[in-house]
C-alpha positions as CSV (number, residue, x, y, z in Angstrom):
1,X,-18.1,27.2,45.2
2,X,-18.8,23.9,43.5
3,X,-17.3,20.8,43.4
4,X,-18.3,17.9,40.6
5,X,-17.2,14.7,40.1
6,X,-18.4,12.6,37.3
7,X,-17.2,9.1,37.1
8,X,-16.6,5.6,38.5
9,X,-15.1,6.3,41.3
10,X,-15.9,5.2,45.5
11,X,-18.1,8.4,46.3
12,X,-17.1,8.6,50.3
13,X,-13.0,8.4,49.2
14,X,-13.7,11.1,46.5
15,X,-16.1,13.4,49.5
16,X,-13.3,13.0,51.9
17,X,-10.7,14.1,49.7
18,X,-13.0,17.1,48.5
19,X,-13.1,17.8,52.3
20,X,-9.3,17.2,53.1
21,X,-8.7,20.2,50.3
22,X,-11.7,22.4,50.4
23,X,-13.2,22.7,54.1
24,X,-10.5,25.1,55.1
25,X,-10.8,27.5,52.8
26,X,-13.1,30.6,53.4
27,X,-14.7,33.3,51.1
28,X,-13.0,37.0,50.8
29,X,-13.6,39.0,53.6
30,X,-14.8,42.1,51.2
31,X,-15.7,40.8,48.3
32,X,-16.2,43.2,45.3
33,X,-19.4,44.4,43.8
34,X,-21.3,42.2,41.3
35,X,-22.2,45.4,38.5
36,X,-24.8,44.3,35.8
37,X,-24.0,45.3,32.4
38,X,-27.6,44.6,31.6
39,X,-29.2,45.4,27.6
40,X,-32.6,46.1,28.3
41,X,-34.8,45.2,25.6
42,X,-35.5,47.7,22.8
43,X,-36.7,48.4,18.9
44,X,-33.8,49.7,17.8
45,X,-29.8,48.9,17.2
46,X,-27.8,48.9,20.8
47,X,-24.2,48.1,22.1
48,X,-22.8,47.1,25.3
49,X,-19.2,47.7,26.4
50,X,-18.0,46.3,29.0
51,X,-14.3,46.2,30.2
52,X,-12.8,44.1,33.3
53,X,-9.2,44.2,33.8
54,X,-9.5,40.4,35.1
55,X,-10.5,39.1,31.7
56,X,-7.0,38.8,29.5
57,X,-8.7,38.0,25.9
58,X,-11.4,40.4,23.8
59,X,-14.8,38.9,23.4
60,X,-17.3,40.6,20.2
61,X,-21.3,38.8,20.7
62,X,-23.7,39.6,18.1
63,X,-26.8,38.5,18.5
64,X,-30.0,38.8,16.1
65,X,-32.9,39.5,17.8
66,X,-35.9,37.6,14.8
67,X,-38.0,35.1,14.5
68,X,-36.4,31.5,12.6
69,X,-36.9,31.3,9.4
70,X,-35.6,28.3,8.3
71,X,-36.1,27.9,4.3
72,X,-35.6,23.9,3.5
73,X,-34.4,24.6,-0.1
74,X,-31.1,24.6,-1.9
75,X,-31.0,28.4,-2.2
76,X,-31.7,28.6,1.6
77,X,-29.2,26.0,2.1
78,X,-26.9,28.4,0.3
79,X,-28.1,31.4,2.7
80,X,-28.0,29.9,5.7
81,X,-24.4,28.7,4.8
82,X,-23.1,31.8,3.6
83,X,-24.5,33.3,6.9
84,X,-22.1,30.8,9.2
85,X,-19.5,31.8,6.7
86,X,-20.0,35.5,7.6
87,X,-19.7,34.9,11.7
88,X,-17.3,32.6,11.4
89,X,-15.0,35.1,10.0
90,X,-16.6,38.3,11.7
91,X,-15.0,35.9,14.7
């Protein structure tokens, strides 16, 4: 575990009062196994599904495995648009 504190702020008051809440508390005695949903890297089309019944909301990632092509003109303009337009409501 992690604690971070960003600010302006007395920095041994804000240490004691991470140790006053924290230093008592101790890791599960048998924690579960980590299991790697791992997409290994390939040529053609693949899918990963992956289910945990900790995570309460569905989650769909595309990604596009290519080179950048980024075309400075109007009509790329207009393609690269309509492509944010396309994920935005595949989200």
């Amino acid at each position: 575990m992690a604690v971070i504190a960003v600010g302006d702020f007395d920095a041994s008051r804000v240490d004691s009062l991470v140790r006053e809440h924290f230093e008592g508390l101790a890791g599960p005695v048998n924690p579960p196994k980590r299991i790697d949903y791992g997409v290994p890297m390939h040529s053609e089309t693949l899918f990963s599904i992956v289910a945990d019944p900790e995570v309460t909301e569905t989650t769909l990632a595309i990604y596009y495995k290519h080179a950048s092509r980024i075309d400075p003109t109007i009509g790329g303009l207009r393609a690269s648009m309509l492509m944010e337009m396309y994920q935005s409501m595949l989200s």
